[in-house]
N, C-alpha and C positions, 0 to 999 in steps of 0.2 A: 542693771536689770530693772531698779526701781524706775529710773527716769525714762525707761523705754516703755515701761508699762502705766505711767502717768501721759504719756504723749499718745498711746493707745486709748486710754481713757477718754481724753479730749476728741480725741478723732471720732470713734464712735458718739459721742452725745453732740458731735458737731455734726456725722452724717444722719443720726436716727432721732434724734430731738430725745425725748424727754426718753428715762429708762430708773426702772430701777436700782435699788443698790445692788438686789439677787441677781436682777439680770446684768448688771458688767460682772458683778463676782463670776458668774456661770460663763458669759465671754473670754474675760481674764485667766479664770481658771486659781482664783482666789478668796480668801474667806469675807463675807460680809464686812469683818470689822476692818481690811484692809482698807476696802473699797472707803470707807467713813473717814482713815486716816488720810487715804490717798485724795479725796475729795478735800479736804479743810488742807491737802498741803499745795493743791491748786487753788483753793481760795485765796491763801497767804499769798502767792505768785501772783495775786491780779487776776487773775479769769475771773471772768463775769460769771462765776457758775452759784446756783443756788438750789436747793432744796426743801421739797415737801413733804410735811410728814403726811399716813393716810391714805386710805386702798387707792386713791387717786394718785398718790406722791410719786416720787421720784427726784432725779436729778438734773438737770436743765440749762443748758448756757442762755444767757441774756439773747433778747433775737435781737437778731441782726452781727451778731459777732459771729467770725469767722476767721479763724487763724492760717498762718502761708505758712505755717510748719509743715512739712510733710512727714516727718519722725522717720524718712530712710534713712539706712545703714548704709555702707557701700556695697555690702553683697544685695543686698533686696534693691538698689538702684542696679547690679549688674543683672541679678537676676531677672529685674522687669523688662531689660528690653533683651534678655534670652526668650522672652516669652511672645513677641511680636512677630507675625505671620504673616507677612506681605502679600504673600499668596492667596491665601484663603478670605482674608481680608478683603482684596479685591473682589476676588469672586463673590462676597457677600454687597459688594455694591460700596465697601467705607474702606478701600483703600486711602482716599484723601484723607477721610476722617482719621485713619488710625495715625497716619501721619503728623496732620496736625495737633493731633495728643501728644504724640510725642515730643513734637518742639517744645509744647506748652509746658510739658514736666520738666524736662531738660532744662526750660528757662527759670524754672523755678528751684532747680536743685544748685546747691552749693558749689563752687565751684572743681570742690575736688571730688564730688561727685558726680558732674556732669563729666568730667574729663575718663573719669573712670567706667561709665553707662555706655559714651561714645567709644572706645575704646571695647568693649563687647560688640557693640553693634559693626565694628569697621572687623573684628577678627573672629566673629561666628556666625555662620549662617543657617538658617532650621528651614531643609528641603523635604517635607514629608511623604509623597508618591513615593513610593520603590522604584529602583531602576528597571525593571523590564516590563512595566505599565505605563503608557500613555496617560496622560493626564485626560480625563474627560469629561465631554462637555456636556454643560447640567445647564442651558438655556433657563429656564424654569428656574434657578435657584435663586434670581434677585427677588421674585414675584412670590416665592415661597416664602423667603427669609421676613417679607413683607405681612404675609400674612402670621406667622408664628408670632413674630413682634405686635402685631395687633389685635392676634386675637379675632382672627376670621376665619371662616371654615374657606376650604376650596372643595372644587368640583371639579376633577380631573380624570383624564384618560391616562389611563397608566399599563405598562407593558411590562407583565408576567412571563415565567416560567413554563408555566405548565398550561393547557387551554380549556376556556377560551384565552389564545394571548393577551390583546386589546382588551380590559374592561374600564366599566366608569366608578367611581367613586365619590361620594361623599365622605372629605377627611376631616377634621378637627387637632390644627396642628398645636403639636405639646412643643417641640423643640428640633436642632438640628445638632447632628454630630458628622465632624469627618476626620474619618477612619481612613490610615493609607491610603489619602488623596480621594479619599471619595465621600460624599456628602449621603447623609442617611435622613430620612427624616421621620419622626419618631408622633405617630399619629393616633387619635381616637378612631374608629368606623367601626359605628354600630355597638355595639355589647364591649370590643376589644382595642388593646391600643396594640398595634402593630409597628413594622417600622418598613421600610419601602426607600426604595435607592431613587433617590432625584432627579441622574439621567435616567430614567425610566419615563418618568411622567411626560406624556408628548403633548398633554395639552391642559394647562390651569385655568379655572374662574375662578375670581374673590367670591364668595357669599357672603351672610349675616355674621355678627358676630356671635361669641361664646362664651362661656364661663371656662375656663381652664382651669382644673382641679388645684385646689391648695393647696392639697398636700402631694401634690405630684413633684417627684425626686429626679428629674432627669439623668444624673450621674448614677444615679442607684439601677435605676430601669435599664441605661444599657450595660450595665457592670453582670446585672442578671441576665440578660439578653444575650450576651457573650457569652458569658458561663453555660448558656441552657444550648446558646448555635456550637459550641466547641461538643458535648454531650450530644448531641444528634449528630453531628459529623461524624465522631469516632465511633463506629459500630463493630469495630474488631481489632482484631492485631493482626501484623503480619512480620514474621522473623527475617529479616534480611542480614544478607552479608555484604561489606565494602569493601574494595580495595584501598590501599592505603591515598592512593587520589580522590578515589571517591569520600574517604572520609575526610580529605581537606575542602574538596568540594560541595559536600552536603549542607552545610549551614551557610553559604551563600543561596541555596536553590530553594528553601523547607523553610516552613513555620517554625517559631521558636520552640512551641509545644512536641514538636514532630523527633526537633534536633534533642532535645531536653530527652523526650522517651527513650530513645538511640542511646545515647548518651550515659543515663543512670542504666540501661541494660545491658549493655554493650561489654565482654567478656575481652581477656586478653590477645590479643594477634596472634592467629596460631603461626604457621612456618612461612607462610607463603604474604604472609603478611594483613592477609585480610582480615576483618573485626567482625563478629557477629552479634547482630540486638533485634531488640525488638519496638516497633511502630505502630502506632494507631492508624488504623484502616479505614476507611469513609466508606469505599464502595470497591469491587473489582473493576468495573471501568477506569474509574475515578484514580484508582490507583496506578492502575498500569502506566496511565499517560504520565503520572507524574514523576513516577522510578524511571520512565525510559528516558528521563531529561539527565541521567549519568549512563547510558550507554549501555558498554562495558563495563563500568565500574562497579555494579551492583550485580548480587543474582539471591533472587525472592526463592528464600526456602520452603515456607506456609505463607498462607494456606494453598492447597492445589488450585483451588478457583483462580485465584490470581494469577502464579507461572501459565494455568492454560491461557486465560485473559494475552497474559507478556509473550507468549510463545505465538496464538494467533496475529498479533501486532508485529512481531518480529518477522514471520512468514508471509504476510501480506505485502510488508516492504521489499520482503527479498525476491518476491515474483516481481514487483514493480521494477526495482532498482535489476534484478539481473537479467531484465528482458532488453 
């Protein structure tokens, strides 16, 4: 524990230069006076490290030193390349580059840790689209990813929902996220930061550059973002019943939230074997199409809106299909 959090120590004041004792204590997640023993027992080891006392002070490796420790374990060498996305990667324009990191660590890890990293990468692979979506094309995303990294507004034509379809915008990008294979991008316009799907955008300019807020959280903002789009989606419940296929079949077709509700509500089979629960509702459109992807194997108890919804959808097919 200690030698793993003295390698920590090093690393930090080797990536962030000079820091105080409060601030490793507060990184570490240990008390000042450690941090003072931990320092003098890297001294004793030969590192160039030194100290100032004084609202300027802090702690400081000599410049120019730079150590080829990298302090992995073999889990955190497997788990670094579980975390490599070839995919996505590409699409952001550094497939080469990711790749070429990757040799570079590899050649830098010991050898029962490269054996073991390589070994991850040859027996797991991380495919993120879902299977019944298309991968799609986001032309615009190398041009974006461009501007986000540098901190340039664009001026784009972007393709909405609701009309006008086509409008223009001035964005000020914060960041990019992708979500189930698809690329969001997470933007200032005007008073508000929005977020806006990237195939969508049919057409980008660079403009001026920006200040990008300091204290903007990217991981925080789409954690609430999610949270607030799940909370508008769900505007009701609806009780439905499955047949026992359909309830081996539901949690390949449904959101995990969808299956989860189902699931904690969901009472015992009565004779005929079917299970009945209840599910978060979006909309009676919205819904109908999506319960009619089990057939048979479902029938919508509440609310009435819905069944009439499933009843006209079913009757509409049945003039098609039995003419």
């Amino acid at each position: 524990m200690r030698a793993s959090r003295l390698v920590s120590m090093l690393l930090l004041l080797q990536a962030r230069g000079r820091m105080t004792a409060r601030e490793l204590a507060e990184e570490l997640e240990v008390s000042v006076r450690t941090i003072y023993r931990d320092a003098e027992s890297l001294h004793a080891a030969g590192i160039p490290l030194y100290g100032d006392a004084g609202p300027a002070g802090g702690y400081q490796l000599l410049d120019g030193y730079r150590t080829r420790l990298t302090g992995l374990t073999a889990e955190e060498a497997e788990t670094l390349f579980l975390t490599g996305l070839p995919g996505p990667a590409a699409e952001l324009g550094l497939g080469q580059v990711a790749g070429a990191a990757q040799l570079k660590v590899l050649a830098a890890m010991p050898a029962e840790l490269r054996e073991r990293a390589g070994r991850i990468a040859a027996r797991f692979h991380l495919d993120a689209p879902g299977w019944y979506s298309d991968a799609e094309e986001t032309p615009h995303l190398a041009a974006v990813a461009e501007a986000v990294w540098t901190q340039r507004a664009l001026r784009v034509r972007y393709r909405r929902w609701r009309e006008p379809r086509d409008v223009e915008r001035t964005l000020y990008p914060y960041g990019l996220v992708l979500k189930a294979g698809r690329w969001y991008l997470v933007a200032g316009s005007g008073e508000r930061i929005a977020t806006y799907r990237v195939n969508q955008i049919l057409d980008s300019t660079e403009g001026d550059s920006f200040d990008r807020p300091a204290d903007f959280d990217l991981a925080a903002y789409w954690s609430s973002y999610r949270a607030d789009f799940l909370a508008r989606r769900q505007r009701g419940e609806a009780v439905i019943r499955l047949s026992p296929s359909g309830v081996e079949r539901f949690p390949d077709n449904y959101a995990a939230d969808v299956v989860k509700a189902f699931a904690e509500s969901a009472g015992e089979p009565g004779e005929d074997g079917w299970v009945t629960g209840t599910i978060p509702m979006e909309s009676a459109e919205h819904s109908a199409g999506e319960l009619l992807r089990l057939g048979p194997d479902v029938e919508v108890l509440e609310p009435a809106e819905l069944r009439a919804r499933i009843t006209d959808l079913v009757n509409g097919l049945s003039r098609i299909y039995a003419g």
